[in-house]
VMD Tcl script that draws the C-alpha trace (Angstrom):
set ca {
  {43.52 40.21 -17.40}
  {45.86 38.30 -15.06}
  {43.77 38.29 -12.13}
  {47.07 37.92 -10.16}
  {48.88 41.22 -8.81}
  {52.12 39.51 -8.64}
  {51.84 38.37 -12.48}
  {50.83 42.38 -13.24}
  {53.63 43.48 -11.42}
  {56.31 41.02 -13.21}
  {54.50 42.23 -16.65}
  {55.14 45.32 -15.69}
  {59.25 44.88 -15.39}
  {59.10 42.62 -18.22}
  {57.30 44.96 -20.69}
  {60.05 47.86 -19.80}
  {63.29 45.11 -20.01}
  {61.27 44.24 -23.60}
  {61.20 48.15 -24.48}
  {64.71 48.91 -23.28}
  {65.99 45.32 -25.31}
  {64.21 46.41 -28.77}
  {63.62 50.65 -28.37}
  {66.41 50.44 -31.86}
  {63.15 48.81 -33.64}
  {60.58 51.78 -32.21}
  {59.72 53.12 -35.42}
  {58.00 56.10 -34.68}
  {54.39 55.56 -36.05}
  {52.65 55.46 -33.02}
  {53.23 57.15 -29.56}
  {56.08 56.13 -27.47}
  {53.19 55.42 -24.98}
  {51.47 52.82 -27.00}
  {54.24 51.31 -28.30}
  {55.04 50.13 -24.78}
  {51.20 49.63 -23.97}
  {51.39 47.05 -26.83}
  {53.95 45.04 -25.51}
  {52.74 44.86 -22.13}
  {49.38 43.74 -23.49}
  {51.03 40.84 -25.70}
  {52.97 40.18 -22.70}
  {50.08 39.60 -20.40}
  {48.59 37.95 -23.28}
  {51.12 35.45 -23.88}
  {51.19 34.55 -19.65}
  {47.48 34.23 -19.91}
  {46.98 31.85 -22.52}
  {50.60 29.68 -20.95}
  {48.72 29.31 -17.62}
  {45.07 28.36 -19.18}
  {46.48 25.64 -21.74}
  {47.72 24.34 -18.70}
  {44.84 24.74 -16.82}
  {46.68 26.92 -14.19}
  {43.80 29.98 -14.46}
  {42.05 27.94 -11.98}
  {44.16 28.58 -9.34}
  {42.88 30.83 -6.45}
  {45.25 33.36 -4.54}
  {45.69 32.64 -0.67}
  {44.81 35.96 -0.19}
  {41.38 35.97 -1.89}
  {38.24 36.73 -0.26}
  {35.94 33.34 -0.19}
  {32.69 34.02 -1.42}
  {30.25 33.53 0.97}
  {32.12 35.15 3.64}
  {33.80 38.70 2.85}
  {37.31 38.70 4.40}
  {37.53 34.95 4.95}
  {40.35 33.62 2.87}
  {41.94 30.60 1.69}
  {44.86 31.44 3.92}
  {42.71 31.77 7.22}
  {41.37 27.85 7.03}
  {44.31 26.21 6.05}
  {46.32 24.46 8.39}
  {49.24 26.90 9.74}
  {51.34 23.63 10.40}
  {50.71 23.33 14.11}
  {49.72 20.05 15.46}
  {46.12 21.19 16.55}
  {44.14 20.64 19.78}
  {44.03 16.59 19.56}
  {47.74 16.77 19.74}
  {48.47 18.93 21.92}
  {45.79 17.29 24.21}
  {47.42 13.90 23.77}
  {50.78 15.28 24.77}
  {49.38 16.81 28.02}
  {47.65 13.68 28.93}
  {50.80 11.84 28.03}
  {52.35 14.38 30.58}
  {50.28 13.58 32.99}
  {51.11 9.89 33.12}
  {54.95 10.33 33.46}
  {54.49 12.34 36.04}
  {52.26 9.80 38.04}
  {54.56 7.21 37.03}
  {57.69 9.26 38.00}
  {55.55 9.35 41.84}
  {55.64 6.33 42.20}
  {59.37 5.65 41.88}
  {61.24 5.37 44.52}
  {63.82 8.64 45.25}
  {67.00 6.47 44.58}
  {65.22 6.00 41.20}
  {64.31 9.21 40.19}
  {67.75 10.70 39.86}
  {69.12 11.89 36.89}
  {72.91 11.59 36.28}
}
mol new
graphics top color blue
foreach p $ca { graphics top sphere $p radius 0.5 }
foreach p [lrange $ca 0 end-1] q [lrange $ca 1 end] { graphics top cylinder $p $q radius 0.2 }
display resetview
C-alpha cells in the first residue's frame, strides 16, 4: 500500500506507539491481533492519501529498478557529485600549461619562498 519500505517500517513503530497510547480503549470485541491490524491499516491509510493529495505518490525510490533495464536504478545514473571527465580533462590540460610555462622561467624565478 505504501510502496515505500521506509514508510512500512515507520507504520510499523507508529501503529505499536498508537496501541501502547490507547490499549485503556481496547474493548475486547475483536482479537488483540486485529485490533492492532486496524490501526496500522488506517495508519498507512491516512500516509497514503497525505502524500497523493499532494501529489507525492509519484515519487520513485533511488533504489528502484528502471524498467527497461533490471538492476539499473535511479541511483546508478545520477550524478555522484564528481566533476566528470570534461573537468578533470580541463584541469590536466591546464596542468600541462603551468608546467611549460614554469620551463620557461628562469631558475632565479622559479623559487618558492
Amino acid at each position: 500500500m505504501l510502496r515505500n519500505r521506509q514508510d512500512a517500517e515507520e507504520i510499523t513503530q507508529d501503529t505499536f506507539i498508537r496501541a501502547h497510547r490507547v490499549l485503556a480503549s481496547f474493548r475486547g470485541t475483536a482479537t488483540f491481533s486485529t485490533w492492532i491490524h486496524q490501526i496500522g491499516t488506517n495508519l498507512a491509510r491516512n500516509r497514503y492519501w497525505y502524500w497523493r493529495r499532494r501529489k507525492r505518490d509519484q515519487s520513485m525510490s533511488l533504489d528502484a529498478d528502471l524498467g527497461e533495464d533490471p538492476g539499473a536504478t535511479l541511483h546508478d545514473i545520477l550524478s555522484d557529485g564528481s566533476q566528470g571527465p570534461g573537468h578533470e580533462a580541463e584541469h590536466n590540460e591546464f596542468v600541462t600549461k603551468v608546467a611549460e610555462c614554469m620551463e620557461q622561467l628562469k631558475p632565479e624565478h622559479t623559487l618558492v619562498f
